[in-house]
C-alpha positions as CSV (number, residue, x, y, z in Angstrom):
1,X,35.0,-42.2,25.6
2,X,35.6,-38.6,25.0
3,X,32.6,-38.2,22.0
4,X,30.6,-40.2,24.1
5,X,30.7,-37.2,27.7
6,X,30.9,-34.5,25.2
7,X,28.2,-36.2,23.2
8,X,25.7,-36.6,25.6
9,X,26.2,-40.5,25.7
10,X,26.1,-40.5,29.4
11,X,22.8,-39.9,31.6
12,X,24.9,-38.9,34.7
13,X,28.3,-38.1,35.7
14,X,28.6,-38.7,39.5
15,X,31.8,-36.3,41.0
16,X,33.2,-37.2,44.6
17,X,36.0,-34.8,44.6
18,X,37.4,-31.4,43.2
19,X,39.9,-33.3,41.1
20,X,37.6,-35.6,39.6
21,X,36.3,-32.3,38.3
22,X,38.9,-31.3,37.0
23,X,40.2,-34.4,35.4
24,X,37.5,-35.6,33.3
25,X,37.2,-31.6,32.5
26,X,40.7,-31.9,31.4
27,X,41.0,-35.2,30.0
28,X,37.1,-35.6,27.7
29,X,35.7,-32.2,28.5
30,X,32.5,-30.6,29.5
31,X,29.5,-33.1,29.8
32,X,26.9,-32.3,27.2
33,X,24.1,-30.3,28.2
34,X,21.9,-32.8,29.0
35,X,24.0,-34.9,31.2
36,X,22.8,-35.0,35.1
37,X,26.0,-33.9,36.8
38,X,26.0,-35.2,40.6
39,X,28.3,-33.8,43.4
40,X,28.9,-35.3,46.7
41,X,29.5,-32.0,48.7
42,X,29.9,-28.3,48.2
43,X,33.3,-28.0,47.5
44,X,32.7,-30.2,44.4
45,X,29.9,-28.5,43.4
46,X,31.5,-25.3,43.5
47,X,34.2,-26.8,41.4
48,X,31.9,-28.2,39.1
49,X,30.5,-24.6,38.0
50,X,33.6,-22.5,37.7
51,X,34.2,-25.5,35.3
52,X,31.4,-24.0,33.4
53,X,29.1,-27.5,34.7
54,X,25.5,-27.1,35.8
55,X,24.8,-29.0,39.1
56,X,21.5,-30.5,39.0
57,X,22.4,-33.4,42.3
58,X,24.2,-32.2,45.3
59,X,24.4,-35.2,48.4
60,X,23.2,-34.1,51.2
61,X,26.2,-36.0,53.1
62,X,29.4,-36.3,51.9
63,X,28.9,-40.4,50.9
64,X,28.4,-42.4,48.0
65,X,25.6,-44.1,49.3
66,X,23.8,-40.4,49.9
67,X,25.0,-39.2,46.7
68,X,22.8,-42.3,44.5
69,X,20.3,-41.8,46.8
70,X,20.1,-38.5,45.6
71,X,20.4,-39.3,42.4
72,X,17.5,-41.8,41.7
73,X,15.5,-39.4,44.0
74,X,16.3,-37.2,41.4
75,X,15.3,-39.2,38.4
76,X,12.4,-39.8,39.8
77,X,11.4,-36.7,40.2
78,X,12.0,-36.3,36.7
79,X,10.1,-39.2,35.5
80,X,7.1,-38.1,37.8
81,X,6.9,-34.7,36.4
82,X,7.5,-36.4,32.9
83,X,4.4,-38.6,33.8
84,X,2.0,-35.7,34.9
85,X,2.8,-33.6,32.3
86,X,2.0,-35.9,29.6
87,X,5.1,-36.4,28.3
88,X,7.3,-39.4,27.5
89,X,9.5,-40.5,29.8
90,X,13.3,-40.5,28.5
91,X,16.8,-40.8,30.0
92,X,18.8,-37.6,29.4
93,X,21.0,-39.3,26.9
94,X,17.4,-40.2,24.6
95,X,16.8,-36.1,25.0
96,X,20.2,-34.5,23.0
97,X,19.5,-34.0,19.2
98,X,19.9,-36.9,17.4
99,X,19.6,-39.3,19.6
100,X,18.0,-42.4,18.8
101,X,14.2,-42.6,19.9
102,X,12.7,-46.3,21.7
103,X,9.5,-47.3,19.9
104,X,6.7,-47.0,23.1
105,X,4.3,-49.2,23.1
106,X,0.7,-48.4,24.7
């Protein structure tokens, strides 16, 4: 749902073309902050920030397999750096205010 991208709902949103860009842009909006946005190529990327989006996944081949490749390489960096640094590890739609916190358990 719309309040759900623009919310922060979402941990990723995964883009394999210019117009997929543009359509959720145009049809829900920007991603909340703390989305992960993922591009399959360039091109999309580039699209992706004249749309005002920050790219933090970019495939390094233009395929769907490479771009959730480089995604969970990507989340696992984060958890990693999470994990060294002391720090809980969260999924970005567990990090936007008002988000609704798992009990841990140690």
């Amino acid at each position: 749902t719309r309040e759900a991208i623009k919310g922060g709902g979402f941990d990723a949103v995964l883009f394999t073309s210019s117009s997929t860009v543009r359509n959720l842009v145009g049809i829900a909006g920007k991603p909340h902050n703390v989305t992960v946005i993922a591009c399959i190529g360039p091109a999309t990327a580039k699209t992706a920030e004249e749309h005002g989006l920050r790219v933090d996944v970019l495939s390094p081949e233009p395929s769907v397999h490479k771009l959730a490749e480089a995604l969970a390489a990507f989340g696992a960096q984060r958890r990693d750096a999470a994990k060294e640094a002391g720090d809980p590890v969260t999924r970005p739609s567990e990090r936007r205010p008002g988000a609704r916190r798992r009990r841990t358990t140690t």
